[in-house]
C-alpha positions in Angstrom: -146.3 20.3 -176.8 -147.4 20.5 -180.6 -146.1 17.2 -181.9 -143.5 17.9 -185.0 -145.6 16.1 -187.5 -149.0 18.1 -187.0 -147.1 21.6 -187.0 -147.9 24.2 -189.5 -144.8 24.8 -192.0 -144.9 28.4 -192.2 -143.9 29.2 -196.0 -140.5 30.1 -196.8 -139.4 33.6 -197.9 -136.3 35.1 -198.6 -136.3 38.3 -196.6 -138.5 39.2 -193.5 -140.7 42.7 -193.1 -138.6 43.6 -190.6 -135.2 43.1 -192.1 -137.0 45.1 -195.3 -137.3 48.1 -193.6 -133.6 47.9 -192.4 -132.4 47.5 -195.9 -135.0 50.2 -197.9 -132.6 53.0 -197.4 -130.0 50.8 -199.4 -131.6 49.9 -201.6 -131.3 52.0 -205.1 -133.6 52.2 -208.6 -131.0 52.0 -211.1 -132.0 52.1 -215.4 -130.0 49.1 -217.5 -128.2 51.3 -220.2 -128.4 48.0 -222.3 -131.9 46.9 -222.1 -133.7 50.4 -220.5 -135.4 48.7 -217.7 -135.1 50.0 -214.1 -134.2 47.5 -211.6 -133.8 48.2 -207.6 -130.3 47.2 -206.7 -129.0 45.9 -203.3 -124.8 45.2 -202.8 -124.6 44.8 -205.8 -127.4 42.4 -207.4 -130.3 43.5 -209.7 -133.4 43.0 -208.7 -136.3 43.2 -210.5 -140.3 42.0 -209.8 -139.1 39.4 -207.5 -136.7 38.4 -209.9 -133.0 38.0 -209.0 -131.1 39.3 -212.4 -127.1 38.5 -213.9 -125.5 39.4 -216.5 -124.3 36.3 -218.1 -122.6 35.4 -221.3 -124.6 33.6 -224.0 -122.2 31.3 -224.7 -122.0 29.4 -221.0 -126.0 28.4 -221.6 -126.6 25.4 -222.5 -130.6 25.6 -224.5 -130.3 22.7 -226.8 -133.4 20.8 -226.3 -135.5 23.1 -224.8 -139.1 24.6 -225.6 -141.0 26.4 -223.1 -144.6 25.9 -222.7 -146.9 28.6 -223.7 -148.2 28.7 -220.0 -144.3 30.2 -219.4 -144.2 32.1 -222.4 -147.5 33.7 -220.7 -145.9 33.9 -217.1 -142.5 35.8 -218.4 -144.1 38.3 -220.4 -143.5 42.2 -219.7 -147.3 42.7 -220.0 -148.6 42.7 -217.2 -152.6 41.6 -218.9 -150.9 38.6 -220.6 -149.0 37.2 -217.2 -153.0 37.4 -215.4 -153.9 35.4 -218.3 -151.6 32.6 -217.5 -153.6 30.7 -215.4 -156.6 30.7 -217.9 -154.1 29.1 -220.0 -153.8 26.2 -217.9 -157.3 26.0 -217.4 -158.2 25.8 -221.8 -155.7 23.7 -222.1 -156.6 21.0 -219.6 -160.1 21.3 -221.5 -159.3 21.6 -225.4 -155.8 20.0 -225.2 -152.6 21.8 -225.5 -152.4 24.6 -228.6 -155.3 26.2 -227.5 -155.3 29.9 -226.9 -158.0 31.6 -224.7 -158.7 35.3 -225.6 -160.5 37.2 -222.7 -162.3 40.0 -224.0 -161.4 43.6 -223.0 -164.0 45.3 -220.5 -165.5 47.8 -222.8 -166.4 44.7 -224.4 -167.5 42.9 -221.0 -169.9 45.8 -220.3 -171.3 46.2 -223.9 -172.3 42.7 -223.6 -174.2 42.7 -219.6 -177.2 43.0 -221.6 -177.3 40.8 -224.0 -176.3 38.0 -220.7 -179.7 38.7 -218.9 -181.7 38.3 -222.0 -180.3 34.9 -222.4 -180.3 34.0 -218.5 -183.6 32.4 -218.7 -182.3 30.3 -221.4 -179.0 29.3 -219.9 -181.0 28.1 -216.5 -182.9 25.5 -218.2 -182.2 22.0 -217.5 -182.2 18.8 -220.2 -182.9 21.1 -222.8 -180.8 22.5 -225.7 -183.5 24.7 -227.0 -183.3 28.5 -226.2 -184.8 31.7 -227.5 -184.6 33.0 -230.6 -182.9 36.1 -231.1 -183.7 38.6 -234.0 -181.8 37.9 -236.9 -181.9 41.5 -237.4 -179.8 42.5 -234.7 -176.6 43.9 -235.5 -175.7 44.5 -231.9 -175.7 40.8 -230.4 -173.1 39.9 -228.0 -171.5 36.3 -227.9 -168.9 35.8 -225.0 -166.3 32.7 -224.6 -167.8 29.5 -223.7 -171.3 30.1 -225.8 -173.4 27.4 -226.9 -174.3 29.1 -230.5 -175.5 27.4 -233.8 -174.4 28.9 -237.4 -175.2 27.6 -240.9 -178.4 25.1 -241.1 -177.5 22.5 -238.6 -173.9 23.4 -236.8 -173.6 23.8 -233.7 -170.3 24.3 -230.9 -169.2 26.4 -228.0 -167.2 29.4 -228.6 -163.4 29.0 -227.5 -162.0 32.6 -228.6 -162.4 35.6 -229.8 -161.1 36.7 -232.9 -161.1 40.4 -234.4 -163.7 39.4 -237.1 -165.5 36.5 -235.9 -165.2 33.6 -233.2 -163.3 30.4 -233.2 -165.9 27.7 -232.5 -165.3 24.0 -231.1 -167.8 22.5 -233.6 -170.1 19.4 -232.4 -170.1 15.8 -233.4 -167.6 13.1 -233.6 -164.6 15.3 -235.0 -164.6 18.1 -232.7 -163.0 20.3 -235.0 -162.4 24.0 -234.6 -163.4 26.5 -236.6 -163.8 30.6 -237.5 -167.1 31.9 -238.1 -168.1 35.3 -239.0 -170.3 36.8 -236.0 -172.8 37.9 -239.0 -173.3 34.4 -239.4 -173.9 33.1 -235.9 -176.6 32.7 -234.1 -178.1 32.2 -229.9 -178.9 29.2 -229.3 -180.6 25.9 -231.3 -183.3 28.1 -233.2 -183.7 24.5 -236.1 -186.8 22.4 -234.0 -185.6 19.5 -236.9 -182.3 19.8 -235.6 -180.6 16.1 -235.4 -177.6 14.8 -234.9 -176.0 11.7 -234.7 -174.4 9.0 -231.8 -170.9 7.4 -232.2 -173.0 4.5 -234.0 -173.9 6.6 -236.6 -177.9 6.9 -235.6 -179.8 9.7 -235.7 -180.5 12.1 -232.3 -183.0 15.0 -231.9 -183.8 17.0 -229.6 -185.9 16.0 -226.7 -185.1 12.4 -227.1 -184.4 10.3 -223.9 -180.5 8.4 -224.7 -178.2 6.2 -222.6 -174.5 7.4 -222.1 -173.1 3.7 -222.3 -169.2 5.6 -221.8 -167.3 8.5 -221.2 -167.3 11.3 -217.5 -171.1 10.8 -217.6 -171.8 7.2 -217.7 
């Protein structure tokens, strides 16, 4: 005998395959007159994506108080790109804090930008070093993708966090860790400044190559 405690819990569901079959021919596609959507209706009840749909009026809710999270926003959506995105929601915001919006780029875009990834895959392997290769300033056809380490102006610096229809929104470096929105003219692969410093939360100056001591934070 299994004892009780060790047994697998299967997972609850509603409905069972073979009961499913028994009910298909019952079940009919109907089209809301109000709202245009079709919804597949059983005795009665609207179904619809899993969904179990009433008419109800709006004066017995009670919504006083209440804000939905973006994360739910995403998840209720009638596109169906937006609800995939949902969990990449969750995932930005336990990084950048809550506010933050993650814009995936569309494939076109994905595939356009394959080569520009293996010319920067010897840079992105390399280990205690910020330094990587420098890319033609020339070339109008460079591709940046989310989570890029990319420099712009003299001696800024940050990782890309989304993807904007002129430019990218970039998580700058340094104490304040603000955001900003640079043209994508104006950025550029990699720290390409050798006199590129920075400084500590004391306020003294860091370049590259130097040895340092994290005294706090995940990698004390």
């Amino acid at each position: 005998a299994i004892p009780l405690k060790g047994a697998a819990v299967p997972a609850p569901r509603l409905i069972s395959s073979q009961e499913l079959e028994f009910f298909g021919p019952h079940i009919e596609s109907k089209r809301d007159r109000q709202t245009g959507d079709v919804f597949e209706v059983l005795d009665g009840l609207m179904f619809k994506d899993g969904f179990l749909y009433k008419r109800v009026a709006l004066s017995s809710l009670i919504y006083w108080g209440i804000q939905p999270t973006d994360t739910e926003i995403l998840k209720f959506s009638s596109s169906p790109s937006i609800k995939s995105s949902a969990d990449d929601m969750d995932w930005v915001s336990g990084i950048y804090g809550h506010n933050k919006k993650r814009n995936v780029p569309r494939e076109p875009d994905m595939k356009k930008s394959a080569s520009s990834k293996d010319k920067s895959s010897k840079a992105s392997n390399l280990k205690g070093s910020t330094s990587t290769e420098n890319c033609d300033d020339d070339d109008d056809d460079a591709q940046f993708n989310l989570h890029d380490l990319v420099t712009f102006g003299r001696k800024d610096f940050g990782v890309i966090i989304a993807v904007e229809k002129d430019g990218f929104k970039i998580l700058k470096g340094g104490p304040e860790g603000s955001a900003v929105t640079v043209r994508k003219q104006d950025i550029k692969k990699g720290i390409v400044d050798k006199m590129f410093t920075a400084v500590d939360h004391q306020n003294k100056s860091i370049s590259m190559n130097d040895t340092v001591k994290v005294l706090e934070g995940p990698v004390q």
